[in-house]
N, C-alpha and C positions, 0 to 999 in steps of 0.2 A: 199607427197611421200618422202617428203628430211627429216622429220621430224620422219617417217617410220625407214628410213635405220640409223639416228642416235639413234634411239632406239636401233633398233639390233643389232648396231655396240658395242653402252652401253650395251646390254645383255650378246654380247662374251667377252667383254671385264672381266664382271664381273664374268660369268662363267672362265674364264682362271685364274680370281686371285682368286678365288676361291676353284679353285683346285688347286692351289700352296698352300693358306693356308694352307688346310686340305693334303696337303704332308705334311710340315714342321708341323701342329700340332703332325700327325704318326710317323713322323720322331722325335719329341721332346719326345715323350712317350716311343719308344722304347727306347731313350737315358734315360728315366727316371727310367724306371722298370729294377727292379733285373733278372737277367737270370732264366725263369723257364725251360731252356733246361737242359736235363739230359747228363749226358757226354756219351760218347757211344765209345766202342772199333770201331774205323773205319781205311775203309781200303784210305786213303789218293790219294796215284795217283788216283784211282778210282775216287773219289770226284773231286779232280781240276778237271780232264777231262772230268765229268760229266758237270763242268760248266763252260767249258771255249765254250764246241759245245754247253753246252745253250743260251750263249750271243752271240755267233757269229751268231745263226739262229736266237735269239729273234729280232738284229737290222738287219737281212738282210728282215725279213717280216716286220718292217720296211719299210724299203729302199733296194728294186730290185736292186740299180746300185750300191747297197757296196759289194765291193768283197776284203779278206783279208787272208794272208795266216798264219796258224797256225802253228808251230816249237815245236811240246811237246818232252820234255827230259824228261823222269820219271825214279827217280833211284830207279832200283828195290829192295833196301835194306830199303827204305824207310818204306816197310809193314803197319801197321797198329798202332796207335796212341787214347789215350784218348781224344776226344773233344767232344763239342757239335754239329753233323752236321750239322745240318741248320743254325747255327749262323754264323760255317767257312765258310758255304755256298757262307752264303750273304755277308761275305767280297769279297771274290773270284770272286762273281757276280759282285761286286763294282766297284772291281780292273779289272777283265775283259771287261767289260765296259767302262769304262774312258779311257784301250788302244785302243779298239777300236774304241771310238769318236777320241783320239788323232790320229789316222792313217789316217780314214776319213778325218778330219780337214785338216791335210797336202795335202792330196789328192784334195782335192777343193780350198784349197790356192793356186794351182798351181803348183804341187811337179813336177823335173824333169820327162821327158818320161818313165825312166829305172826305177824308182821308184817302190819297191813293199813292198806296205803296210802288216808289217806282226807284229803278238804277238805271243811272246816263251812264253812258259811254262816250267821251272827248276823244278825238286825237287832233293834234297839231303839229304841223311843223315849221319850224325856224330857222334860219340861217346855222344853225350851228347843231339843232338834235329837236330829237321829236320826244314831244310830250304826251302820253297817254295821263288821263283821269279818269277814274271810277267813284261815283258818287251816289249817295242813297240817301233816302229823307227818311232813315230807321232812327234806331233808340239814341246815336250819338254816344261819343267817348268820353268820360270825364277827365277834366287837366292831367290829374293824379295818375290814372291809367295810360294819359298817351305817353307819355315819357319812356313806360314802359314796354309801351307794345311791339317792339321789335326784340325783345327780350327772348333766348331761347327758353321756354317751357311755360312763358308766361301768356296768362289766357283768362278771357271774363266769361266765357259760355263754362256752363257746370259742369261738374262732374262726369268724365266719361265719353265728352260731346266733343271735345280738344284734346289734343296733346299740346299747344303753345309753341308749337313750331313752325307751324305753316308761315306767320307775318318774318320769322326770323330768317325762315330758309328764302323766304321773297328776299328780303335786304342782300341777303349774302350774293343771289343768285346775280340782282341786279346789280350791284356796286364791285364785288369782287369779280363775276364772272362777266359782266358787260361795261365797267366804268360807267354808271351812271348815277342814279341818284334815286331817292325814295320820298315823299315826305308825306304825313298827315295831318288836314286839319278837320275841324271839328266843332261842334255846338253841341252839347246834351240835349238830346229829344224832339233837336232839329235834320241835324245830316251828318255826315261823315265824309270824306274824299282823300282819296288817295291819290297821289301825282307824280309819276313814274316819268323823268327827263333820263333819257339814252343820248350817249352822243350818234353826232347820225354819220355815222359810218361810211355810208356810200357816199356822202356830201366831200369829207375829208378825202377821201379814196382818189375824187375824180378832178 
C-alpha cells in the first residue's frame, strides 16, 4: 500500500512537471516564431475591456472567494489603432492577470480590514500614440526584481504557477511587433502599473 501511494504520488508529480515543460516549450515557440497576425484596424477601449472582464471571470471560476473591483477609464478619443488583436490581447490578458494575482496575494497575506483589492484600467490618447495603463494596489515589485521582469523565464509566483514568459513575450509582442514601448513602475506592498505607449497609427496614416 505505502509502495501504491508512492507511485501515484511519483505519477502527479511527473504529470505537473510535465505540464510546466510543455507550457514553457509553447511559451518558447511563441517567443520564437515571427508574427503571422495580420494587423487590423481596431477599436482599442473595446479590446482592454473585452479582457480585463475576461480575466477577472477566468480567475474568479477559478476561485469562488476572489472578489476584485474594476476602475476602467477609457478615453474616448482614443478610437481605433493598427495592431494585431489577439497578440494585444494576450499582453492585456498577461498584464491583467498578474494584477489580479497581485491583489489576491495581498489579500491572503493578510491585507488590512478596509482593504479593497482593485485593478484600473487607463487609456489615453495623445497627439502622437495611445497609452494604455494597468494598475493594481497588490503585493508590489521590489527594485531588485523589476529590472528583471521582462526577462524570458524569469518569474516571482512559485513553482509551477509561471513559466516567466508571459511579461517577456508582452515586451516582444509590443516593441518588436507594434514599435511601441512597455514600462513598469512600482512601490512594494503599495501598487504596480504597467504602461503600454503604441504609436497611434491611424493618427500617422491620415
Amino acid at each position: 500500500v505505502e509502495l501504491l501511494g508512492d507511485l501515484t504520488q511519483n505519477q502527479e508529480k511527473i504529470n505537473h512537471h510535465g505540464k510546466r515543460a510543455a507550457g514553457i516549450v509553447s511559451g518558447m515557440l511563441q517567443h520564437a516564431r515571427s508574427s503571422t497576425g495580420k494587423k487590423e484596424i481596431t477599436d482599442l477601449n473595446a479590446l482592454a475591456e473585452e479582457y480585463i472582464r475576461l480575466s477577472y471571470h477566468g480567475l474568479r471560476a477559478k476561485d469562488k472567494t476572489f472578489h476584485a473591483e474594476m476602475a476602467v477609464r477609457l478615453d474616448p478619443k482614443t478610437g481605433t489603432i493598427k495592431i494585431v488583436p489577439e497578440e494585444m490581447g494576450r499582453v492585456l490578458l498577461n498584464l491583467f492577470n498578474n494584477a489580479f494575482y497581485a491583489v489576491h496575494e495581498k489579500q491572503k497575506q493578510g491585507a488590512p480590514p478596509d482593504y479593497v483589492p482593485t485593478v484600473w484600467l487607463t487609456t489615453q490618447k495623445t497627439d502622437t500614440e495611445v497609452e494604455i495603463r494597468v494598475r493594481d494596489n497588490g503585493t508590489g515589485i521590489p527594485e531588485a526584481v523589476k529590472a528583471k521582469i521582462f526577462q524570458p523565464f524569469f518569474t516571482t509566483k512559485p513553482a509551477g504557477q509561471g513559466t516567466g514568459l508571459g511579461l517577456s513575450l508582452a515586451y516582444d509582442i509590443v516593441t518588436k511587433g507594434h514599435g511601441g514601448n512597455i514600462e513598469v513602475q512600482s512601490n512594494p506592498g503599495t501598487f504596480t502599473e504597467f504602461i503600454i505607449h503604441l504609436p497611434d497609427t491611424e493618427a500617422s496614416a491620415s
